[in-house]
ZASEZA-136952 format. One line per 4 residues: number of its first residue (from 1); their letters; for each residue x, y, z of N, C-alpha, C. Coordinates in steps of 0.2 Angstrom, whole numbers, plus 5000, padded with zeros to 4 digits. Atoms other than C-alpha are relative to their C-alpha. Layout:
// residues N
NUM) a) X,Y,Z,X,Y,Z,X,Y,Z | ...
***
This chain:
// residues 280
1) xxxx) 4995,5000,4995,5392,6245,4629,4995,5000,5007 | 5001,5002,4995,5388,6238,4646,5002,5008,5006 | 4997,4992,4995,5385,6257,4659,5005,4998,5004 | 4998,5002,4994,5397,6257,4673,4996,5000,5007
5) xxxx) 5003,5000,4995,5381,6257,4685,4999,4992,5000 | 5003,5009,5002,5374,6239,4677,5005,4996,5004 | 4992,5004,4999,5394,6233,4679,4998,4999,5010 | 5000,4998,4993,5393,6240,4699,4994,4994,5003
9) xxxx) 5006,5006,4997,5377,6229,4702,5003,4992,5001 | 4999,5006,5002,5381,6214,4693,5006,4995,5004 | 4994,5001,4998,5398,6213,4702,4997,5001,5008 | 5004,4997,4994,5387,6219,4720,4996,4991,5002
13) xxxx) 5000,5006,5002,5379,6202,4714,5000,4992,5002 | 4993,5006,5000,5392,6190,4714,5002,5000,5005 | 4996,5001,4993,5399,6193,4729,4996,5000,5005 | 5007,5000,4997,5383,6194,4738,4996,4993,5001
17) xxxx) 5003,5006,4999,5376,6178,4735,4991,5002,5000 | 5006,5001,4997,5360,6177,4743,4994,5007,5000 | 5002,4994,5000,5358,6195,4747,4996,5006,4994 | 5006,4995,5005,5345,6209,4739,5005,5006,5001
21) xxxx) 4999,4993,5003,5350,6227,4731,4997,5003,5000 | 5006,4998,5001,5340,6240,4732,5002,5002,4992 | 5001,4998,5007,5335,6247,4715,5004,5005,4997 | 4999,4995,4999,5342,6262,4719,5008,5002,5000
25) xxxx) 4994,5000,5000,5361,6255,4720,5000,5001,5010 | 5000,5001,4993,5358,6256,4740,5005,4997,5005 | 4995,5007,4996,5370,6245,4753,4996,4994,4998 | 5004,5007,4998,5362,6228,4752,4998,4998,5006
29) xxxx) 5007,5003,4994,5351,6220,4764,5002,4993,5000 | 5003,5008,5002,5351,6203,4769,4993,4994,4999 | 5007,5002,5000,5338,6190,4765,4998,4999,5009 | 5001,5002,4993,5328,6188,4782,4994,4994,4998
33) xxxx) 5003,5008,5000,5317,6171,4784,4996,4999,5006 | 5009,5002,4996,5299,6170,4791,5003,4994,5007 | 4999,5001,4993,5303,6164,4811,4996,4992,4998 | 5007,5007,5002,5285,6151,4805,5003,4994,4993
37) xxxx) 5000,5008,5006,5294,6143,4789,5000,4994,5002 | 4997,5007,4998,5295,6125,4790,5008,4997,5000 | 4992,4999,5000,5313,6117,4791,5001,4994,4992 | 4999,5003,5006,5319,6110,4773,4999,4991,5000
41) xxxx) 4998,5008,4997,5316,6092,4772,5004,4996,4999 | 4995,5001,4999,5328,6079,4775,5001,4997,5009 | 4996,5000,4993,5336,6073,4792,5002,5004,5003 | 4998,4996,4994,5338,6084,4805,5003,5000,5007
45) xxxx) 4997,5000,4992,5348,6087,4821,4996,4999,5004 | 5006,5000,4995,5341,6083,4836,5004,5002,5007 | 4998,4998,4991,5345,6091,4854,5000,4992,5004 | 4999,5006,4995,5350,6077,4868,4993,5000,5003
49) xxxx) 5007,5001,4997,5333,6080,4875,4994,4997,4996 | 5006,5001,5004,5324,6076,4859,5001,4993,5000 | 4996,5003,5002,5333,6060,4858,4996,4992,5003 | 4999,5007,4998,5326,6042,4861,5003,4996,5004
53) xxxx) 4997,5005,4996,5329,6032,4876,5001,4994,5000 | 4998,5006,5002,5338,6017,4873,5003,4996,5003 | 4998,5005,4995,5344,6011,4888,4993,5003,5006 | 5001,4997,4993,5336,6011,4908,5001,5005,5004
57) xxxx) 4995,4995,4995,5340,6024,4920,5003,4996,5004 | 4996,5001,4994,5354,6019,4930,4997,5001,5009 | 5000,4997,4992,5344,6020,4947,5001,4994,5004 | 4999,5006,4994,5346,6009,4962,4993,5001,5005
61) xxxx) 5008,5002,4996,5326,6003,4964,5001,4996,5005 | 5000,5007,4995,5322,5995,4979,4993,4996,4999 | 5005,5004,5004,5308,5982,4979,4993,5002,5001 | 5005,4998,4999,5296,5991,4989,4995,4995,5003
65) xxxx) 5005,5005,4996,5281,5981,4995,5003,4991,5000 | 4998,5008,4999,5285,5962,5002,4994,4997,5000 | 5007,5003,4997,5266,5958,5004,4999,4995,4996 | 5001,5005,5006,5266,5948,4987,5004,4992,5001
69) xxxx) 4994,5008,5002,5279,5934,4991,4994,4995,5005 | 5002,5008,4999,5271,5918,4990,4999,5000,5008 | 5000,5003,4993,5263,5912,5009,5006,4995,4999 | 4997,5007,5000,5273,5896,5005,5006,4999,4997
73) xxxx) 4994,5000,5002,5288,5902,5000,5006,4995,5007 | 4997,5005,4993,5301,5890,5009,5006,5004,5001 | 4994,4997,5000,5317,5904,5008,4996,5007,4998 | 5000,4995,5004,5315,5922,5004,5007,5006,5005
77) xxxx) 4993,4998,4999,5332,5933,5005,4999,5008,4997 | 5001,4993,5002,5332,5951,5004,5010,5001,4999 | 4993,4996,5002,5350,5960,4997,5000,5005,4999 | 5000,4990,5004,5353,5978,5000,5007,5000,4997
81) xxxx) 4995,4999,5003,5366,5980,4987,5004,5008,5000 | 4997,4993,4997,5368,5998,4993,5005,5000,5004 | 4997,4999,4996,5377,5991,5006,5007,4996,4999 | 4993,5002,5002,5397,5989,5005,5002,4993,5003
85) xxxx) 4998,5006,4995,5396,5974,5017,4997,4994,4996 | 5004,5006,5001,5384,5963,5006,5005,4995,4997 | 4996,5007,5003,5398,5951,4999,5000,4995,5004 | 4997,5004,4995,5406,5947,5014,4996,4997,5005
89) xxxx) 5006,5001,4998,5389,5946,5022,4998,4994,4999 | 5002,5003,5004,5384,5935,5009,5005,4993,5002 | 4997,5005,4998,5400,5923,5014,5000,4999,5008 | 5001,5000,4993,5398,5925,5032,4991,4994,5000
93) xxxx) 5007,5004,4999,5379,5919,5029,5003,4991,4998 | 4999,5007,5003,5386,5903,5018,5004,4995,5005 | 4997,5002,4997,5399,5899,5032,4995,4997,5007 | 5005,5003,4997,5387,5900,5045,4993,4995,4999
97) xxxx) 5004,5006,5002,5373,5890,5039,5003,4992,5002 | 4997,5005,4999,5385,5877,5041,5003,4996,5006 | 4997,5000,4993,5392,5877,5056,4995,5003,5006 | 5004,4996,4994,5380,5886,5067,4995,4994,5005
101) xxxx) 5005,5005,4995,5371,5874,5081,4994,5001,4998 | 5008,4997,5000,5352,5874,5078,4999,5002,4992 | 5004,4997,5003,5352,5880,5062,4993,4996,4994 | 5005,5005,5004,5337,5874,5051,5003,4997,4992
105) xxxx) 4996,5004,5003,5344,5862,5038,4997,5002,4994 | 5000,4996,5005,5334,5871,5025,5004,5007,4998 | 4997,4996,4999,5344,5886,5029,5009,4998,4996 | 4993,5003,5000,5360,5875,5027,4998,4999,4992
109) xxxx) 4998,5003,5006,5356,5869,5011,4996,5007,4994 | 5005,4994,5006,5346,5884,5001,5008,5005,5001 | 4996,4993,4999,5361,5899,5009,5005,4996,4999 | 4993,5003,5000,5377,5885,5007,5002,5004,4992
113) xxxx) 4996,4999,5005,5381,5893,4990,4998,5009,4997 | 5004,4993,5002,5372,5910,4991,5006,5005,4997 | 4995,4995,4998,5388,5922,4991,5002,4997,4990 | 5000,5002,5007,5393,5911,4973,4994,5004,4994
117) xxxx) 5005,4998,5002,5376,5914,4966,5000,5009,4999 | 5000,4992,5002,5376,5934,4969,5004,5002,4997 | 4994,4996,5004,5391,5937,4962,4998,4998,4990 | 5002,5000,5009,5386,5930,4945,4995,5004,4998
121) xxxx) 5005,4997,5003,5371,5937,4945,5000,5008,5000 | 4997,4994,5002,5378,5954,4947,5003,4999,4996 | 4996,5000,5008,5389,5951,4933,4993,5001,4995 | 5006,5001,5004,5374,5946,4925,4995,5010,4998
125) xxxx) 5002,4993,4999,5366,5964,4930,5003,5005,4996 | 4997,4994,5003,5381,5974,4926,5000,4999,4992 | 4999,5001,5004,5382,5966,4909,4994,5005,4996 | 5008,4995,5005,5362,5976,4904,5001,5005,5005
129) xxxx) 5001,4994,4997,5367,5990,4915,4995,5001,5006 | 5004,4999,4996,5355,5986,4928,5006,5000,5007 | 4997,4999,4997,5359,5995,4945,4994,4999,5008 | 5004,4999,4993,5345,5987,4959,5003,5001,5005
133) xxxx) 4999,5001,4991,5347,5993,4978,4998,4994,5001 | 5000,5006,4995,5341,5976,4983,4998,4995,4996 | 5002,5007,5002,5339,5959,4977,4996,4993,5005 | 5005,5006,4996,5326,5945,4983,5001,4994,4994
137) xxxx) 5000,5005,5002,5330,5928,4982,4994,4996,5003 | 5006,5003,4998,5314,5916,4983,5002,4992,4997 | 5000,5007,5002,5314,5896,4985,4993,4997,5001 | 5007,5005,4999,5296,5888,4979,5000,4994,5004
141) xxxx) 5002,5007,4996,5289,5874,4988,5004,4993,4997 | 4997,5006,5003,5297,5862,4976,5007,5001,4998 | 4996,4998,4997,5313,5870,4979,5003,5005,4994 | 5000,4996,5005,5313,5882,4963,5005,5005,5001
145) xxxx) 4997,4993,4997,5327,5898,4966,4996,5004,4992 | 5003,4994,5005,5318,5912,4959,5005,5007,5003 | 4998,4993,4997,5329,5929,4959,4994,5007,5001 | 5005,4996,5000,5318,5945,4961,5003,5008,4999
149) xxxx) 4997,4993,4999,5322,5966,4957,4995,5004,4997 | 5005,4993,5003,5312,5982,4953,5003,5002,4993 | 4996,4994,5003,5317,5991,4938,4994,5004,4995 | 5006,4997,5003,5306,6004,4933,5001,5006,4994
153) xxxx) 5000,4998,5005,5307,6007,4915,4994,4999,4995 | 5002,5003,5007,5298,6006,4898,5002,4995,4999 | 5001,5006,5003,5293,5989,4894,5005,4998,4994 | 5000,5003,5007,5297,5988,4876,5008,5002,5002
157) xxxx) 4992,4996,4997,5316,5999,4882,5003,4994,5004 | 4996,5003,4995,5319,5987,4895,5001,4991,4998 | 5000,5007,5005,5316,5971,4884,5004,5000,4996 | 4994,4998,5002,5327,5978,4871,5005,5000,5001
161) xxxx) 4994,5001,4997,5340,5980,4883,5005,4993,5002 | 4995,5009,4998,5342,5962,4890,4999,4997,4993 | 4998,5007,5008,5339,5954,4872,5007,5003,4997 | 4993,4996,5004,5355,5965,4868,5004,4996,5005
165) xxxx) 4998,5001,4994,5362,5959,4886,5003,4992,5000 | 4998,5007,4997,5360,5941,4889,4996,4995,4996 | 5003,5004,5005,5351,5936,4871,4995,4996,5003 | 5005,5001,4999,5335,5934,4877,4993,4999,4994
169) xxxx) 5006,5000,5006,5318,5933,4866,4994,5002,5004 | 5005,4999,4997,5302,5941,4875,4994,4998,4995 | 5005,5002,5006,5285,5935,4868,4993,5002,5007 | 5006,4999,4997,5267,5939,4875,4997,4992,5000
173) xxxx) 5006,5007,4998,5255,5926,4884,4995,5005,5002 | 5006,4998,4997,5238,5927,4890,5001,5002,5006 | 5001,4999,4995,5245,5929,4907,5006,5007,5000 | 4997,4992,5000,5259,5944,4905,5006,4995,4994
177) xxxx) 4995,5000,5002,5275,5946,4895,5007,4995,5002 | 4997,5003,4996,5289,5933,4897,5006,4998,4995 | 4992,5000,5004,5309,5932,4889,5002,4993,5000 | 4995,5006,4998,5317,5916,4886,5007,4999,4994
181) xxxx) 4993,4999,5001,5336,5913,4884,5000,4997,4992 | 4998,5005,5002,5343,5907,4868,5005,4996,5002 | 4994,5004,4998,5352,5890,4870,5006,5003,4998 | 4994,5001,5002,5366,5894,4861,5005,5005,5006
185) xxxx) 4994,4997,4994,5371,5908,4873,5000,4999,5006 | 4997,5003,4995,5371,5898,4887,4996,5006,5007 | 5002,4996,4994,5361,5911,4899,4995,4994,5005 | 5002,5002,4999,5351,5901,4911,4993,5000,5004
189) xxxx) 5004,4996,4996,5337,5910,4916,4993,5002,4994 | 5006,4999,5003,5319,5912,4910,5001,5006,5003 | 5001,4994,4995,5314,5931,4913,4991,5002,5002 | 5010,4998,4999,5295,5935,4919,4998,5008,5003
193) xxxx) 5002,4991,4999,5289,5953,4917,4994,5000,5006 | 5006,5000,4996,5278,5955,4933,4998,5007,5005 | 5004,4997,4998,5266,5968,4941,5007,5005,5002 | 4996,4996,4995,5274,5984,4949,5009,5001,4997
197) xxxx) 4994,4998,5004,5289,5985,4937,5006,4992,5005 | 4994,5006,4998,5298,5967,4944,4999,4997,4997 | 4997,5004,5008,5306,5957,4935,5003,4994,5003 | 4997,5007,4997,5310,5938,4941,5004,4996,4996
201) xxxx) 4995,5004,5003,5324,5928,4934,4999,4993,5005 | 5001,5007,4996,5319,5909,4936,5002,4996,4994 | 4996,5008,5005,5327,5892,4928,4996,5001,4993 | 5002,5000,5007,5325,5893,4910,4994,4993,4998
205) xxxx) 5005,5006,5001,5309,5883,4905,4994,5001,5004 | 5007,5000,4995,5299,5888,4920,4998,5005,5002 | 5004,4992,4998,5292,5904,4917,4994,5001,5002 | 5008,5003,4999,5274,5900,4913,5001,4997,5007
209) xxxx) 4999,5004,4992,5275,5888,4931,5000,5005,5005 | 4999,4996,4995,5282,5900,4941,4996,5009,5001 | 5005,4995,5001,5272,5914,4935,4995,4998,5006 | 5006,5002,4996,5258,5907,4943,5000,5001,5005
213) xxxx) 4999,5000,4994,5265,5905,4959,5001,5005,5003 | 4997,4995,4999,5274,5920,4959,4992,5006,5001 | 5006,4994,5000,5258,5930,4956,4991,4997,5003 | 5008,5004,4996,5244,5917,4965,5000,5003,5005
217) xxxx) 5002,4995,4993,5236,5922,4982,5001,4993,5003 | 5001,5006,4998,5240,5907,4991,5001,5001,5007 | 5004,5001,4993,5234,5904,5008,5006,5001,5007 | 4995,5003,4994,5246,5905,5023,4998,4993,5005
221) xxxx) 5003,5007,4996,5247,5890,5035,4995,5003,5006 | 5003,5000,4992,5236,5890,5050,5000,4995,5005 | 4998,5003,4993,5242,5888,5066,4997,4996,5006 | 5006,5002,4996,5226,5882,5072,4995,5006,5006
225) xxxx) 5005,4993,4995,5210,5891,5084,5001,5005,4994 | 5003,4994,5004,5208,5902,5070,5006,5005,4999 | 4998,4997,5001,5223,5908,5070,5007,4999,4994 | 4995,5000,5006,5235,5914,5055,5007,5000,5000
229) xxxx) 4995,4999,4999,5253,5913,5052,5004,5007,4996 | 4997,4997,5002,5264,5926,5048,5005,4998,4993 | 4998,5002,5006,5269,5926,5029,5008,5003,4999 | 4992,4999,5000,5287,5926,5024,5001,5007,4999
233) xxxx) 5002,4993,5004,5283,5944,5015,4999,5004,5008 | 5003,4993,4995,5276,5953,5033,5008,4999,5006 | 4993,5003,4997,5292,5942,5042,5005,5005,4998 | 4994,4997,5002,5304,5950,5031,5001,5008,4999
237) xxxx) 4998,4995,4997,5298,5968,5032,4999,5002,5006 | 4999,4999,4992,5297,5967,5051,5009,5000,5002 | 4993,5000,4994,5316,5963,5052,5005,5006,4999 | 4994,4993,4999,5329,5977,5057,5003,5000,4994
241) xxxx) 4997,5003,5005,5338,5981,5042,5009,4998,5001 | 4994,5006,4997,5355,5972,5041,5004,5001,4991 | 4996,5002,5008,5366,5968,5022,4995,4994,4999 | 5003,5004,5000,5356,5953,5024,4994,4997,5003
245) xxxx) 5006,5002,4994,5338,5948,5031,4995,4994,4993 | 5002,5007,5002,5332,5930,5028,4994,4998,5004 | 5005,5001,4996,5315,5922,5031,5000,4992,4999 | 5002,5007,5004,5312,5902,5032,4995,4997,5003
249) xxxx) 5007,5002,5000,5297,5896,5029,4998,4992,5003 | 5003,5007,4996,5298,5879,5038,5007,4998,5005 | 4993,5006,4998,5310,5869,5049,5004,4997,4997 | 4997,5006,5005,5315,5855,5038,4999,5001,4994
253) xxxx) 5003,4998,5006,5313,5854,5020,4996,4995,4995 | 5007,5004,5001,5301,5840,5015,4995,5005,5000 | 5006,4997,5002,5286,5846,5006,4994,4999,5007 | 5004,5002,4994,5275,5840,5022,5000,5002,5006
257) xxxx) 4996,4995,4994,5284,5851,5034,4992,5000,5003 | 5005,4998,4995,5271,5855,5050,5001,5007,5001 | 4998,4994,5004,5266,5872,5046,5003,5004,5006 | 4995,4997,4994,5278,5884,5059,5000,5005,4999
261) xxxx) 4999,4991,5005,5281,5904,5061,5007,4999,4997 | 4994,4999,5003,5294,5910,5049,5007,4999,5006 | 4995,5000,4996,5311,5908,5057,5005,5005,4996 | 4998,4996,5003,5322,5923,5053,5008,5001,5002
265) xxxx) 4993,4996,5000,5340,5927,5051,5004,5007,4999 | 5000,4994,5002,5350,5942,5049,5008,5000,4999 | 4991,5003,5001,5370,5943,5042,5002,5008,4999 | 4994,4995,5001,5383,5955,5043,5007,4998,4997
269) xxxx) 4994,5003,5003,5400,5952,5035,5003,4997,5008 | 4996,5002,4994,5408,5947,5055,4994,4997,5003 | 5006,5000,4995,5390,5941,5061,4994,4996,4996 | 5004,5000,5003,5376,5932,5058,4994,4997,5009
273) xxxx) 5004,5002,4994,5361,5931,5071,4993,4997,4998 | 5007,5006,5000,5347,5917,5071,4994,5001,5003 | 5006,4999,4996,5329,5921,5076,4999,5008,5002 | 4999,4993,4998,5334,5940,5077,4990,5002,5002
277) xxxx) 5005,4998,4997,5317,5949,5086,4999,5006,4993 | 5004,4998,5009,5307,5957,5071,4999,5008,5005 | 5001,4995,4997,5304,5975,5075,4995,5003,5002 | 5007,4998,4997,5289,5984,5084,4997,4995,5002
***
């Protein structure tokens, strides 16, 4: 026969599970578990802080230094996109161009569709969650539109993104990192990973090419007597800021041009002033 103390245990047991008894018939205890164990293997939860970054942060970079843009760019266009007026800015500059007395015919014909242009390419942005404060648009000597923005993330995160975005393909070269579209999706833009976390979007095909430019040290013109011309980069952060500040790197637009100081504009959505006086 089974004691009625044994029974009391057995049954103390059961419904205890996990829990220790003293020997003695005592309350029970529960088991307590060394602080240093390791944790059982298997997948484990992770806190939001532990978690892998798989997009960019949302900030609104601005581009920072302008000393880099090509002497020989023949257009460079800054966009603060911070500012509520850049649209209408943006069509105010396209209409002017056109109509304004005097303006320089390279002017007329690079800014005549600009206002179209930014709007896509913001789509283009919102679609990979990129949120720049300012966009730089750049026209090579052979009349190439290169776009420009900061974004300062993780390489391999920020490749990741637009190959999910706009079906991209990133590949290494000897001279940096560089994305190209596949045709089937119809994007139109080569991407070129460059210095200081910017990132250029130029014509599909001319990454390599434009690379070069983008990142050569090329001469400014001279004015003559020893003296140097003011590069479209020192031009465009001398002007007051505006929704839009425009620098053009020649009069006419033939390769041949006679070298000249930048010539500058500046837009507001009601407004656009030619030649505005650069600051200090």
């Amino acid at each position: 026969m089974i004691h009625p103390r044994a029974v009391l245990v057995l049954a103390t047991l059961a419904a205890c599970g996990a829990r220790e008894v003293a020997p003695d018939g005592a309350a029970p205890a529960p088991v307590s578990v060394p602080a240093n164990m390791p944790p059982e293997p298997g997948p484990q939860a992770q806190g939001r802080g532990d978690m892998s970054k798989e997009t960019c942060t949302q900030a609104q970079d601005v581009l920072g230094d302008l000393e880099w843009i090509p002497a020989d760019a023949r257009l460079a266009a800054l966009f603060d996109l911070g500012d509520p007026g850049v649209d209408d800015a943006a069509a105010e500059l396209a209409r002017a161009t056109a109509t304004t007395p005097g303006m320089p015919v390279v002017a007329a014909l690079g800014l005549g569709f600009v206002g179209t242009q930014l709007q896509i390419l913001r789509r283009h942005l919102a679609d990979a969650a990129l949120t720049p404060r300012e966009l730089l648009l750049l026209h090579g000597p052979g009349g190439d539109v290169v776009w420009v923005l900061r974004v300062r993330c993780d390489l391999g995160v920020l490749q990741a993104a637009l190959a999910r975005a706009w079906g991209v393909t990133s590949r290494a070269t000897a001279a940096g990192p560089i994305a190209e579209p596949d045709p089937a999706r119809g994007f139109p833009h080569d991407l070129v990973f460059l210095a200081d976390d910017r990132l250029a979007l130029v014509p599909a095909g001319a990454g390599g090419k434009l690379r070069r430019w983008l990142e050569g040290q090329v001469r400014p013109p001279e004015l003559g007597a020893g003296r140097r011309a003011e590069t479209p980069g020192e031009a465009l952060a001398r002007l007051e800021p505006a929704p839009i500040r425009v620098v053009l790197g020649g009069r006419g637009l033939l390769a041949g041009d006679a070298p000249a100081a930048p010539r500058t504009l500046r837009a507001w959505p009601d407004r656009v002033v030619l030649d505005a006086a650069p600051a200090g």
